[in-house]
gemmi code that builds the backbone of each chain (N, CA, C; Angstrom):
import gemmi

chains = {
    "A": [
        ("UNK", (48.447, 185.385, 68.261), (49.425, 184.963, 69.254), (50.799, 184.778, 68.604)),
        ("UNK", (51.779, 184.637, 69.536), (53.350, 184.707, 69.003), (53.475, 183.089, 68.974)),
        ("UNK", (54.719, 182.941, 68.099), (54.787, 181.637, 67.986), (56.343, 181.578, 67.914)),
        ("UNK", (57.269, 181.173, 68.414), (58.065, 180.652, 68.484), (58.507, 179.960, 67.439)),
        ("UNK", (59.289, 179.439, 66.015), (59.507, 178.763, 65.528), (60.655, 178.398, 65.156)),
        ("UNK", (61.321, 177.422, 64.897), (62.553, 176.965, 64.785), (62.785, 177.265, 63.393)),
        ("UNK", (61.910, 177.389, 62.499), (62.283, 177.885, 60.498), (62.456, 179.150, 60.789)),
        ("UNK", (61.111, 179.821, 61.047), (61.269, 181.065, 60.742), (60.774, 181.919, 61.836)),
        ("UNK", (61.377, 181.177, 63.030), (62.001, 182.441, 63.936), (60.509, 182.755, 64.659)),
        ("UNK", (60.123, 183.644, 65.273), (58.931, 184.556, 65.860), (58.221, 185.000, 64.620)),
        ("UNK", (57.297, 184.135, 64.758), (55.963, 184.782, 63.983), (54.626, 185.062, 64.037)),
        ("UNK", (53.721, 185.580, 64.145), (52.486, 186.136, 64.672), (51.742, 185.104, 63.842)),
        ("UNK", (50.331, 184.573, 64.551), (49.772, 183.927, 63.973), (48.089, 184.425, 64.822)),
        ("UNK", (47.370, 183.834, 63.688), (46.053, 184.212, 64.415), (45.241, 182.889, 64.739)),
        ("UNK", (44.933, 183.251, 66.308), (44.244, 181.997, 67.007), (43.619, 181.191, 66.059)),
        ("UNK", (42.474, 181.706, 65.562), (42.162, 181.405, 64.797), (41.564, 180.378, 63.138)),
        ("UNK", (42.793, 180.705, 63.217), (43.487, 179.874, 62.104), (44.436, 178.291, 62.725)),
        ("UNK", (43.963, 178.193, 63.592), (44.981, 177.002, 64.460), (43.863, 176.082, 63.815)),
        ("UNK", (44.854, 175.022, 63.169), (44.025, 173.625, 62.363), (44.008, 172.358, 63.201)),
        ("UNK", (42.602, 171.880, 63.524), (43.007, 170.347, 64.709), (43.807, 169.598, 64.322)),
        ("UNK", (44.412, 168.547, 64.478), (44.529, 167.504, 63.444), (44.691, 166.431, 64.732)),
        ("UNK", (43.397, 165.823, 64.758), (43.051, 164.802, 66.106), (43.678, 163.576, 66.145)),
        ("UNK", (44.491, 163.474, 64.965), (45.691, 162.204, 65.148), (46.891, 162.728, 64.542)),
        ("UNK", (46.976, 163.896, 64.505), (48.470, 164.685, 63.961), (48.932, 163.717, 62.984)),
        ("UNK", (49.880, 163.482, 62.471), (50.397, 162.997, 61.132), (51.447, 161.920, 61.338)),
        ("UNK", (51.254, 161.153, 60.536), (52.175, 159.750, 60.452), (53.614, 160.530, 60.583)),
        ("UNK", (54.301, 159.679, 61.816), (55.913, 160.459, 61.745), (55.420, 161.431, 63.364)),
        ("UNK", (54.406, 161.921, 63.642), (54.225, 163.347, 63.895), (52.872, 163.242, 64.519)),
        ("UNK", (52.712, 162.290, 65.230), (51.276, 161.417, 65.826), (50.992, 162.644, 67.322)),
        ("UNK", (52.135, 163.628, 67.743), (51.565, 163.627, 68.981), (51.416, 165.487, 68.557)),
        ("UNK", (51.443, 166.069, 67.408), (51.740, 167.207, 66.943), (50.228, 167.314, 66.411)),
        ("UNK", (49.215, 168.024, 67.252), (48.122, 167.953, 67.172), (47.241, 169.579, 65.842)),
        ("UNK", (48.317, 170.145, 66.134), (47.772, 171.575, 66.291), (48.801, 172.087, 65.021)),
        ("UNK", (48.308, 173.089, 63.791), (49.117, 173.701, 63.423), (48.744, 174.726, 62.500)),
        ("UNK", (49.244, 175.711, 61.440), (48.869, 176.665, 61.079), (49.395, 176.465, 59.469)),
        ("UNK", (48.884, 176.916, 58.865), (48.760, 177.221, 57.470), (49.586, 178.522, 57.193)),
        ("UNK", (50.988, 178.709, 56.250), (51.634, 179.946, 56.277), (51.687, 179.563, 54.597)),
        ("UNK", (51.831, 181.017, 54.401), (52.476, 180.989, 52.974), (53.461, 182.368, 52.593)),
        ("UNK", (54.326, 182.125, 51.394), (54.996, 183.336, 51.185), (53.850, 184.415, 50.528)),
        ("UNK", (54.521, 185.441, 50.908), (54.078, 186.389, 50.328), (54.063, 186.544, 48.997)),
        ("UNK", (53.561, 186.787, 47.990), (53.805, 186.390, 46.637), (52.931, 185.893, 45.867)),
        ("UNK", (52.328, 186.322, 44.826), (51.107, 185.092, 43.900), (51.364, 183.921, 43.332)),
        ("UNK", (51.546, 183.895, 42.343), (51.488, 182.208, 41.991), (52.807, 181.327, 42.483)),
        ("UNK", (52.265, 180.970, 43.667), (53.193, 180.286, 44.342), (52.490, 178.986, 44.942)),
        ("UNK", (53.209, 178.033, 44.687), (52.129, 176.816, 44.682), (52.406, 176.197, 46.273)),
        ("UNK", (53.365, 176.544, 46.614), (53.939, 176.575, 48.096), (53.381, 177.167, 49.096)),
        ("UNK", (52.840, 176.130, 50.426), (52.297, 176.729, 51.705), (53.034, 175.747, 52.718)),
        ("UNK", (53.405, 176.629, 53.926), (54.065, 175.472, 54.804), (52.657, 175.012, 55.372)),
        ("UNK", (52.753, 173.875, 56.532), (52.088, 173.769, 57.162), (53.323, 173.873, 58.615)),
        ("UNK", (52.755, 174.363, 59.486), (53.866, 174.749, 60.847), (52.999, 174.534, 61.980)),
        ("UNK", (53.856, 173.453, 62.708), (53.043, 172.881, 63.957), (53.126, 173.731, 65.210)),
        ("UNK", (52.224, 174.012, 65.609), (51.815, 174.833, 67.026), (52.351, 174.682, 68.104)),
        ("UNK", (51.713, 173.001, 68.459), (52.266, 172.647, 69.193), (53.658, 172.055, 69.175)),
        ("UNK", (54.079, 171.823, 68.242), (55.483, 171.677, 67.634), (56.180, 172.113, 67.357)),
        ("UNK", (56.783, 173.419, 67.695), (56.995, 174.140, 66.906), (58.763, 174.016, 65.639)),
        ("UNK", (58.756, 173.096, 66.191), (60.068, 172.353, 65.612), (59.515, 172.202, 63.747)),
        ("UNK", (58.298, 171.637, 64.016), (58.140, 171.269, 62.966), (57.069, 171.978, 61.642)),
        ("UNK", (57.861, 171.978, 60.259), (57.370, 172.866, 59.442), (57.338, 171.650, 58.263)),
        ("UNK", (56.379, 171.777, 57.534), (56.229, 170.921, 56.286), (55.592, 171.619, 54.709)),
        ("UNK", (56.629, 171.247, 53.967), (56.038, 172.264, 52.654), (54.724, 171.575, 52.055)),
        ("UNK", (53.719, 172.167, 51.631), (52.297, 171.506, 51.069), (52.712, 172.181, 49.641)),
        ("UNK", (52.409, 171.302, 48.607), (51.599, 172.048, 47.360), (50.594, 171.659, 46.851)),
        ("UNK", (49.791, 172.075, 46.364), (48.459, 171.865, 45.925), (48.520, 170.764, 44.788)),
        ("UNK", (48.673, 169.520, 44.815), (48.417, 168.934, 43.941), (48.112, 168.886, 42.672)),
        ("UNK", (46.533, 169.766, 42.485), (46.391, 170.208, 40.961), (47.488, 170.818, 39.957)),
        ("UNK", (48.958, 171.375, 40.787), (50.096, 171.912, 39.955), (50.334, 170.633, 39.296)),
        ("UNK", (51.066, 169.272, 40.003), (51.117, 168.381, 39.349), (50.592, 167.182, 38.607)),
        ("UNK", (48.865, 167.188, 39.190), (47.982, 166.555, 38.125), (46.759, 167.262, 38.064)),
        ("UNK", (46.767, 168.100, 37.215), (45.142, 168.785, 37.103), (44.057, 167.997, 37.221)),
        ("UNK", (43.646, 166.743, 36.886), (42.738, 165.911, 37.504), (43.023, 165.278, 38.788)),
        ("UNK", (43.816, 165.439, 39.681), (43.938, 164.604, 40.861), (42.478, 165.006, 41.918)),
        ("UNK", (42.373, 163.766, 42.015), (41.152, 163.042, 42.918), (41.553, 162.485, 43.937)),
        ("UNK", (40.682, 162.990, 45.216), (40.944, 162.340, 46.106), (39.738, 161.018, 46.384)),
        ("UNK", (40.115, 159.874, 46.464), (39.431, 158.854, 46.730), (39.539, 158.213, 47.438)),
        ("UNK", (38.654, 158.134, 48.956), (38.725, 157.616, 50.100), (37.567, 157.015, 51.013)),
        ("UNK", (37.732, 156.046, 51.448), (36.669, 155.715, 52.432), (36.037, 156.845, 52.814)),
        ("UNK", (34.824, 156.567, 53.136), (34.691, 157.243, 53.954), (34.597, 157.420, 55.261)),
        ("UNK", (35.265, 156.199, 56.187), (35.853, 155.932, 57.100), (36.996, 156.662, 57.651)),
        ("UNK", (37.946, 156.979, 56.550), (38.653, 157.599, 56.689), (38.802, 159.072, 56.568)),
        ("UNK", (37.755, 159.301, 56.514), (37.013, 161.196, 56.195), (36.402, 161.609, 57.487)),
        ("UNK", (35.604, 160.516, 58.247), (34.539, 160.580, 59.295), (35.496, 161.356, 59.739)),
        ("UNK", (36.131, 161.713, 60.492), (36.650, 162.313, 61.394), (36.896, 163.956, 60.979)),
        ("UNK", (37.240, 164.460, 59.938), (37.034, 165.519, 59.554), (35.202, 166.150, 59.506)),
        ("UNK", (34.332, 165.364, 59.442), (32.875, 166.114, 59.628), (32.951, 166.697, 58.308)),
        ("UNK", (32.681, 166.500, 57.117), (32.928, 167.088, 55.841), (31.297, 167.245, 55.904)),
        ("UNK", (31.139, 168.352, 55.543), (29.353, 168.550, 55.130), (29.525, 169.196, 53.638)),
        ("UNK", (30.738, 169.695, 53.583), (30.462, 170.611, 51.955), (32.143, 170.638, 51.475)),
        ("UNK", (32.040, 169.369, 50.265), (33.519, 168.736, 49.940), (34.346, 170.355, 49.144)),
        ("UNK", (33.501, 171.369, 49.112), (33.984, 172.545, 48.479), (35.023, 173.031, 49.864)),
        ("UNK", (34.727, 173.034, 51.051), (35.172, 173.642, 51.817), (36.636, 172.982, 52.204)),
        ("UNK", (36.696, 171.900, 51.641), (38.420, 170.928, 52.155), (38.894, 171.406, 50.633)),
        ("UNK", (40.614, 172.055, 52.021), (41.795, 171.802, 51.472), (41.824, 170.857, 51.179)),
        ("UNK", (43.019, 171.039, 49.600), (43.811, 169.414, 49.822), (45.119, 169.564, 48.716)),
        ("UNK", (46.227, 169.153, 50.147), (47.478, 169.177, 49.717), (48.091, 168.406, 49.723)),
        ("UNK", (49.370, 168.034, 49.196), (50.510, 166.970, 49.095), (51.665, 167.649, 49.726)),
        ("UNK", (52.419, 166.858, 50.961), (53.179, 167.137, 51.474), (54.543, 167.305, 50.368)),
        ("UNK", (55.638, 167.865, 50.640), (56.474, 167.750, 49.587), (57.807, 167.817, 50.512)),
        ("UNK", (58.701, 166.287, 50.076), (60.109, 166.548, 50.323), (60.860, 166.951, 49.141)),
        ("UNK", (61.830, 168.137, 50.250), (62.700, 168.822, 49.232), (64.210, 168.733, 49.653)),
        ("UNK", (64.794, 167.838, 49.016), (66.227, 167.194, 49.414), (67.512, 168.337, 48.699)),
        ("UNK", (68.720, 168.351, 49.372), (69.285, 169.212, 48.961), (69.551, 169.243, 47.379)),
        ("UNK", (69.369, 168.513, 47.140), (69.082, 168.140, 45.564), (67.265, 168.627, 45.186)),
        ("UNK", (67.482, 169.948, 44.163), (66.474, 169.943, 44.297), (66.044, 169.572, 43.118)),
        ("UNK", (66.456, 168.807, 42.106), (65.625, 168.206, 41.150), (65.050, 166.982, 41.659)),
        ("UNK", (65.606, 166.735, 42.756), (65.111, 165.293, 43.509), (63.677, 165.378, 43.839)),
        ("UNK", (63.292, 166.901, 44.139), (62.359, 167.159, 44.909), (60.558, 166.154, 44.389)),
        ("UNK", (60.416, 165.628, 45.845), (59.218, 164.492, 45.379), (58.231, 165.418, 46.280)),
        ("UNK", (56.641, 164.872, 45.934), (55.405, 165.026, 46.697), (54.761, 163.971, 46.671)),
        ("UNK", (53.841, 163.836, 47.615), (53.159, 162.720, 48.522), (52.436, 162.626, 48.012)),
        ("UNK", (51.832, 162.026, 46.361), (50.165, 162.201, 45.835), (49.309, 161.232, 46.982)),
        ("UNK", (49.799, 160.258, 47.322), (49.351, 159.037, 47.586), (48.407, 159.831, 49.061)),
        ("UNK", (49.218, 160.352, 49.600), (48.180, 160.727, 51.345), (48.344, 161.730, 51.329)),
        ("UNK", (47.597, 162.474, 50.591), (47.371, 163.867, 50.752), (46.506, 164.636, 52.318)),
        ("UNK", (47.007, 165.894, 52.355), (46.578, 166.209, 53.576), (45.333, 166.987, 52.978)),
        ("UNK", (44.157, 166.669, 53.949), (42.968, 167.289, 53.760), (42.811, 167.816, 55.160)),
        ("UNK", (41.811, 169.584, 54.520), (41.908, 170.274, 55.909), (40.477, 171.005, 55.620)),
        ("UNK", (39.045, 170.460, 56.553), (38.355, 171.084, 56.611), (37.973, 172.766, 56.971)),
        ("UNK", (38.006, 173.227, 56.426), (37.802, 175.125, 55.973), (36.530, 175.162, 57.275)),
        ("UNK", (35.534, 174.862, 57.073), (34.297, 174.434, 57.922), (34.576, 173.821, 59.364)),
        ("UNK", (35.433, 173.725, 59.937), (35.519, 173.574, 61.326), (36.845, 173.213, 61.994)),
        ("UNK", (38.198, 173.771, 60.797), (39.744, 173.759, 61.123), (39.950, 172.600, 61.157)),
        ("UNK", (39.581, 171.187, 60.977), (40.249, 170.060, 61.067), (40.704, 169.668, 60.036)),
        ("UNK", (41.443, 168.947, 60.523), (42.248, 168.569, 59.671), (43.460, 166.717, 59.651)),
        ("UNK", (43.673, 166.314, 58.492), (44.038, 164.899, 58.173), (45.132, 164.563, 57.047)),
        ("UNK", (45.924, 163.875, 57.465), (46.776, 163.316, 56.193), (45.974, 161.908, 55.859)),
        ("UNK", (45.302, 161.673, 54.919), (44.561, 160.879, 54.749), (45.312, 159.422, 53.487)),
        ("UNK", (44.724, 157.983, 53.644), (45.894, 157.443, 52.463), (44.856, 156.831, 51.658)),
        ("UNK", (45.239, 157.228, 49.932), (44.539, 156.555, 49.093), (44.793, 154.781, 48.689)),
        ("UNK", (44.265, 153.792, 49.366), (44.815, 152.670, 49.406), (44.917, 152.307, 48.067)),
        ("UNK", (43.339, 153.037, 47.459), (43.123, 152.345, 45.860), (43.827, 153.120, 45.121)),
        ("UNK", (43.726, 153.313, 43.828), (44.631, 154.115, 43.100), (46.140, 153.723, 43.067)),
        ("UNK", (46.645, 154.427, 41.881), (47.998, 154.264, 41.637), (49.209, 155.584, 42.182)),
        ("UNK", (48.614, 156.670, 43.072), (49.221, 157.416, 43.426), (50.604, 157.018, 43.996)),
        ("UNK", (51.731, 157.689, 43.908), (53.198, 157.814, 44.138), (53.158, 158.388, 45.087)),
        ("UNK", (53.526, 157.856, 46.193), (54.176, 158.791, 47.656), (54.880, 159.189, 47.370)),
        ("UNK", (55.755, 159.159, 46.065), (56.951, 159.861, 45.609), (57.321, 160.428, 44.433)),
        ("UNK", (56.582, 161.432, 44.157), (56.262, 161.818, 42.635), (56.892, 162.969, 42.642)),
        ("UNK", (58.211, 162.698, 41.891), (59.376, 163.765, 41.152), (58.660, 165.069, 40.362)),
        ("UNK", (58.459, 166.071, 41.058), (57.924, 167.060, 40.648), (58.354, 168.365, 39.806)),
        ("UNK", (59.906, 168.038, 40.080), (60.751, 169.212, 39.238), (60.153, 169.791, 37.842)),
        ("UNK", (60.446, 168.999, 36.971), (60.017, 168.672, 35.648), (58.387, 169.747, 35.760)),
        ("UNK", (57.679, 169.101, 36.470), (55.937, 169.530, 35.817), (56.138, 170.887, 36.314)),
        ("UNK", (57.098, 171.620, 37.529), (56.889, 172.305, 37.999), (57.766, 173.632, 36.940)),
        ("UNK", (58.378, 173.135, 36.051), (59.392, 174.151, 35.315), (58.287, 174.548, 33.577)),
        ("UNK", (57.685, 173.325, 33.984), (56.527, 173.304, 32.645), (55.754, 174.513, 33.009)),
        ("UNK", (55.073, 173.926, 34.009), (54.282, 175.303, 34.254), (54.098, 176.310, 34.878)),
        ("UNK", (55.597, 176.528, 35.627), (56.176, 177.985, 36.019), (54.970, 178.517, 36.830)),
        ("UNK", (54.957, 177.151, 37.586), (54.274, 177.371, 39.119), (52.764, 178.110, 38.678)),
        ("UNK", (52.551, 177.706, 37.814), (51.097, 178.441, 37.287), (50.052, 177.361, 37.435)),
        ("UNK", (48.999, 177.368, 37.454), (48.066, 176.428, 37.367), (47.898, 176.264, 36.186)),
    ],
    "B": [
        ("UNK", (54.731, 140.114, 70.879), (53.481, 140.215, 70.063), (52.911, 138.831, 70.764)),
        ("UNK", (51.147, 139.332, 70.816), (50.469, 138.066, 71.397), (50.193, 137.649, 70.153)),
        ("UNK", (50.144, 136.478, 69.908), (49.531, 135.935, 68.458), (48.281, 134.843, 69.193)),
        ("UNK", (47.410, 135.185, 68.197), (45.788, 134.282, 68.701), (45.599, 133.478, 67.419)),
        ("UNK", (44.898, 132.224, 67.295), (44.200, 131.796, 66.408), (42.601, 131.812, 66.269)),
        ("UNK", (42.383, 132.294, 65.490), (40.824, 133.067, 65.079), (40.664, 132.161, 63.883)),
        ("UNK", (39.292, 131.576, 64.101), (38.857, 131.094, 62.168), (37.650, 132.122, 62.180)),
        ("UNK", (37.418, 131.581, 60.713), (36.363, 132.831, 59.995), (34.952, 132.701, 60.816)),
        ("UNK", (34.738, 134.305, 61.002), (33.420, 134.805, 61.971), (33.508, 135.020, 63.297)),
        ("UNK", (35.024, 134.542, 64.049), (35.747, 135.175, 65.194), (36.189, 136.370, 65.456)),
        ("UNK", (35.933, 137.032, 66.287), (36.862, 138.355, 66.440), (37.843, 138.758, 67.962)),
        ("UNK", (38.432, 139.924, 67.561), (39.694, 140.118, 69.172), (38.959, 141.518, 69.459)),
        ("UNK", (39.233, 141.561, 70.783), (38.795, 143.446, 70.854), (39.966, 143.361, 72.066)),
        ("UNK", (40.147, 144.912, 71.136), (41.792, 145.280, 71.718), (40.861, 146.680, 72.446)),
        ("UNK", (41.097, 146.191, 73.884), (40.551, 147.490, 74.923), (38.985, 147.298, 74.625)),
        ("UNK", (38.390, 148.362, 74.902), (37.054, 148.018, 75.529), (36.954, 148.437, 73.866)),
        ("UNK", (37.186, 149.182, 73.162), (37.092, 150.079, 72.121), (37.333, 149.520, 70.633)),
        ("UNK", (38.120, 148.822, 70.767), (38.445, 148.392, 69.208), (38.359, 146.503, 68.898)),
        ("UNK", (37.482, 146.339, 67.912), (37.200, 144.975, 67.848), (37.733, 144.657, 66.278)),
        ("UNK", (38.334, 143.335, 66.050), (39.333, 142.586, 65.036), (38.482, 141.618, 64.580)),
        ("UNK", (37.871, 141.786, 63.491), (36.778, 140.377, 63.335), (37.113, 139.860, 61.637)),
        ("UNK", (37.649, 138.368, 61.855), (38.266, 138.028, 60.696), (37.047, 137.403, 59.773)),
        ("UNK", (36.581, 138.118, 59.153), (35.679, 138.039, 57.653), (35.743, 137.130, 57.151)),
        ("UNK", (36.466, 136.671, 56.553), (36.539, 135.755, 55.757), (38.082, 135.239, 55.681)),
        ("UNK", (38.640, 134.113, 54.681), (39.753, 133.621, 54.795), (39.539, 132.726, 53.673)),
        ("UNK", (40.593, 133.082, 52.047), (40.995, 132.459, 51.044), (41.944, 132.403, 50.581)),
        ("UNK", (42.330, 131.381, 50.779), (43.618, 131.058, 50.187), (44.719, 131.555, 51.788)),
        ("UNK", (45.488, 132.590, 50.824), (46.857, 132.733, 52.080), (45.915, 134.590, 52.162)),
        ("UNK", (44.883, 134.601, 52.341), (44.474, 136.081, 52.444), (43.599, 135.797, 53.402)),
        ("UNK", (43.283, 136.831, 54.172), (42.956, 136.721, 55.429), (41.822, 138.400, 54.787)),
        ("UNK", (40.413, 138.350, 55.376), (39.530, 139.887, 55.521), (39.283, 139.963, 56.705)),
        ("UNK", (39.765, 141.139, 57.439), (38.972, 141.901, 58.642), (38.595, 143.005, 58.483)),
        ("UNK", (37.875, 142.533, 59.523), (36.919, 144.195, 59.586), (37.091, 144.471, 60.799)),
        ("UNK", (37.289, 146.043, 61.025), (37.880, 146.531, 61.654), (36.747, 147.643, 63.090)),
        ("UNK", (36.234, 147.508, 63.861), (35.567, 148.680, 64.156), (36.374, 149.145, 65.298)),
        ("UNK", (36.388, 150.593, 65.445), (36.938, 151.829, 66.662), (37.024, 152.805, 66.337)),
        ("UNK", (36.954, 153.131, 67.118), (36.566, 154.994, 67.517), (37.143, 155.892, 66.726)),
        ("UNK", (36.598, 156.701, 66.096), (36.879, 158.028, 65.024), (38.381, 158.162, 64.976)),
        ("UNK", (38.764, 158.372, 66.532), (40.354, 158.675, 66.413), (41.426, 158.025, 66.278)),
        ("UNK", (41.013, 156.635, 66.215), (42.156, 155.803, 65.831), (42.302, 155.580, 64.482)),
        ("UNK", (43.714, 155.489, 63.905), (43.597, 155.615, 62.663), (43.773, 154.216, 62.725)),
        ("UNK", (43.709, 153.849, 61.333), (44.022, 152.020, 60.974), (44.487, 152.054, 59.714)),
        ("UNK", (45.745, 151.538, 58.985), (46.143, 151.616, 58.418), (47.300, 150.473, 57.996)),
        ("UNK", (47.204, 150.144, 56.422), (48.061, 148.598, 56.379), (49.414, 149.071, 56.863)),
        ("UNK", (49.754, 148.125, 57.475), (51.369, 148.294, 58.048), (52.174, 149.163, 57.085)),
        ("UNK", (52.494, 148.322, 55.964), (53.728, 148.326, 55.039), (53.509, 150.242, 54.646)),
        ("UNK", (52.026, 150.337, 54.572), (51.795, 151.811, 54.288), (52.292, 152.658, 54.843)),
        ("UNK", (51.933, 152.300, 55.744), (51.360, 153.134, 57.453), (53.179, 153.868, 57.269)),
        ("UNK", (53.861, 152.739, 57.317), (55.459, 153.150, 57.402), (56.200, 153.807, 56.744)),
        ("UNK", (55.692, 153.762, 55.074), (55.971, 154.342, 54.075), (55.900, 155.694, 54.296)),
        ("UNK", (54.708, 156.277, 54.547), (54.038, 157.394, 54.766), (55.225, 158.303, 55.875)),
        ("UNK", (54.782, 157.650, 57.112), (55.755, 158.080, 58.461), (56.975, 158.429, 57.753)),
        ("UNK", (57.802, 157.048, 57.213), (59.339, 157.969, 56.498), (59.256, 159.274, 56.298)),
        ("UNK", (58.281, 158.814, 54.799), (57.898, 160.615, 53.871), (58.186, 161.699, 54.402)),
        ("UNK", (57.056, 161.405, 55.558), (56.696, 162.741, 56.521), (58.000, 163.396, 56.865)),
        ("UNK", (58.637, 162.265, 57.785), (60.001, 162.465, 58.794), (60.809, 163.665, 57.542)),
        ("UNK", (61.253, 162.766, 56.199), (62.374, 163.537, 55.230), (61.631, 164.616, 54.870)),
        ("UNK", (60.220, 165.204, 54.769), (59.586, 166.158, 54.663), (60.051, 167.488, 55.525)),
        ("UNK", (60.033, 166.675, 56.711), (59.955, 167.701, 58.243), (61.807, 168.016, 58.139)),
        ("UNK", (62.671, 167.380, 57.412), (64.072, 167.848, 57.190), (63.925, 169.122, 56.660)),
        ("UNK", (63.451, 169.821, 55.333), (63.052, 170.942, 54.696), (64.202, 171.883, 55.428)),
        ("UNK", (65.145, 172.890, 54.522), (65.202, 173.993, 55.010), (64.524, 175.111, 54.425)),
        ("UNK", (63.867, 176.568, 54.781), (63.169, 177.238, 54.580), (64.363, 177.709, 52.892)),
        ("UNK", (65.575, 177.957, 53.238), (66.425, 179.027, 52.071), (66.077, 178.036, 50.941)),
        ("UNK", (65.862, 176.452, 50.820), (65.699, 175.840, 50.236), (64.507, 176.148, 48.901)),
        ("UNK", (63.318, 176.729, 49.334), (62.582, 176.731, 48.938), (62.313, 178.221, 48.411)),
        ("UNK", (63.151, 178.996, 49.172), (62.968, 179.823, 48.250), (63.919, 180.102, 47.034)),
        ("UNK", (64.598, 178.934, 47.153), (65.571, 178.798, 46.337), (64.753, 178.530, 44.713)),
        ("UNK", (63.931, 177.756, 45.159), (62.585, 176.975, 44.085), (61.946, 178.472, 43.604)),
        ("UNK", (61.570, 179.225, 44.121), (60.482, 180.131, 44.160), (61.418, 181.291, 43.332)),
        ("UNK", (62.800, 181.606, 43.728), (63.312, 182.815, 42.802), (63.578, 183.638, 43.800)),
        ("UNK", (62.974, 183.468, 45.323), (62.692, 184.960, 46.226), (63.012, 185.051, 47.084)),
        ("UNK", (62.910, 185.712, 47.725), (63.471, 185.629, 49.388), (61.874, 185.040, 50.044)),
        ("UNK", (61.833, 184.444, 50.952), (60.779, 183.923, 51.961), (60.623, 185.406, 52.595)),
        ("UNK", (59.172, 185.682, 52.676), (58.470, 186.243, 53.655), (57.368, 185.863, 53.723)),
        ("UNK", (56.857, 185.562, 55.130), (55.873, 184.939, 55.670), (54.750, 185.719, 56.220)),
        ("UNK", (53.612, 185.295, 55.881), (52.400, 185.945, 56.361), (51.421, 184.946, 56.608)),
        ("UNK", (50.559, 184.934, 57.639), (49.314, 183.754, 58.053), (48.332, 183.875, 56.704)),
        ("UNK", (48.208, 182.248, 56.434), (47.160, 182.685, 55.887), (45.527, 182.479, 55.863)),
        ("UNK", (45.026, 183.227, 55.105), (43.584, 183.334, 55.569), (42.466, 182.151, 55.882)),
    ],
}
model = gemmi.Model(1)
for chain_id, residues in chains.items():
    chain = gemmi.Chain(chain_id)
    for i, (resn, *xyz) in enumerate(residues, 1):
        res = gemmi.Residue()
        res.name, res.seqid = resn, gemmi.SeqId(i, " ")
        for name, pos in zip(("N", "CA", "C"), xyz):
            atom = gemmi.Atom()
            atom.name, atom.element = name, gemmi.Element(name[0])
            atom.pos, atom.b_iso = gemmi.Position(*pos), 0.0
            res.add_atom(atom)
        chain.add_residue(res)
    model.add_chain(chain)
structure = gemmi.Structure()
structure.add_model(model)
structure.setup_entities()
């Protein structure tokens, strides 16, 4: 289906691939629905996430492991129920990332990473209460280290 | 805001659906436990808000921005 978007204009997307997200995202509570894009290109640690029903709204994800190769997600499991996880292989899991016109500024969200069940499109920004994760972790630096490589 | 006084082993239920039951109580700390339905999220305030900001300056993003990061021009494809 066509999609309308305010970033990047008319873009084709496949039904498909439309991710639930049954409480849409802090900020973004009524934005239920959205799609997974990425550039064209290999080692690129960058995927938007782009709301469906929103179409206003686009959010950069990167995969976490760029900036801590051990990052763990550790969560109730209260706070999982709702995704239906049967096989923890099958969840995404990304860190939202603001990117200010300053881009050495540029931070990611370790702290509530978004998890997105592969196994039945749902999907969650979920928050690690325990742990010492940074909702605001300056990523420039790790990201010039390892030249977007894993 | 309604404010109630609850001592320990009392609870509130907000709608037919969500019940507030204060656990315990030491010192100036207060435990509840929380039960409702899958789709409500629950989350400590001070967090809850933190997060929402994030999101909001997240959802600012311009696309040239990032490919500014990347070296490339943006082209977009669904992915799998």
């Amino acid at each position: 289906m066509q999609l309308n978007t305010r970033h990047f204009g008319t873009i084709e997307i496949d039904e498909k691939g439309i991710i639930d997200f049954p409480e849409g995202i802090p900020g973004f509570e009524t934005t239920r629905k959205f799609v997974l894009l990425s550039n064209a290109g290999e080692n690129n640690p960058f995927r938007w996430l782009q709301g469906v029903d929103n179409t206003d709204l686009a959010l950069v994800l990167v995969d976490p492991k760029y900036v801590r190769p051990d990052y763990m997600v550790d969560v109730d499991d209260s706070e999982v129920e709702i995704l239906d996880i049967k096989n923890a292989e099958k969840v995404l899991v990304f860190s939202i990332a603001v990117i200010p016109e300053d881009l050495s500024k540029m931070t990611v969200n370790l702290k509530a990473p978004v998890l997105i069940n592969t196994e039945n499109n749902r999907g969650k920004q979920v928050v690690m209460e325990n742990g010492d994760y940074s909702v605001r972790h300056y990523i420039m630096e790790e990201l010039q280290r390892t030249g977007g490589q894993k | 805001m309604l404010v109630l006084t609850r001592k320990k082993g009392q609870s509130i239920m907000i709608g037919n659906d969500i019940e507030i039951a204060v656990v315990d109580i030491q010192g100036d700390q207060v435990r509840l436990g929380i039960n409702a339905p899958k789709n409500v999220a629950i989350h400590r305030k001070e967090v809850f808000l933190e997060i929402q900001e994030e999101n909001k300056k997240a959802a600012e993003v311009k696309p040239e921005m990032l490919g500014e990061i990347l070296g490339e021009k943006l082209r977009i494809k669904n992915e799998e």
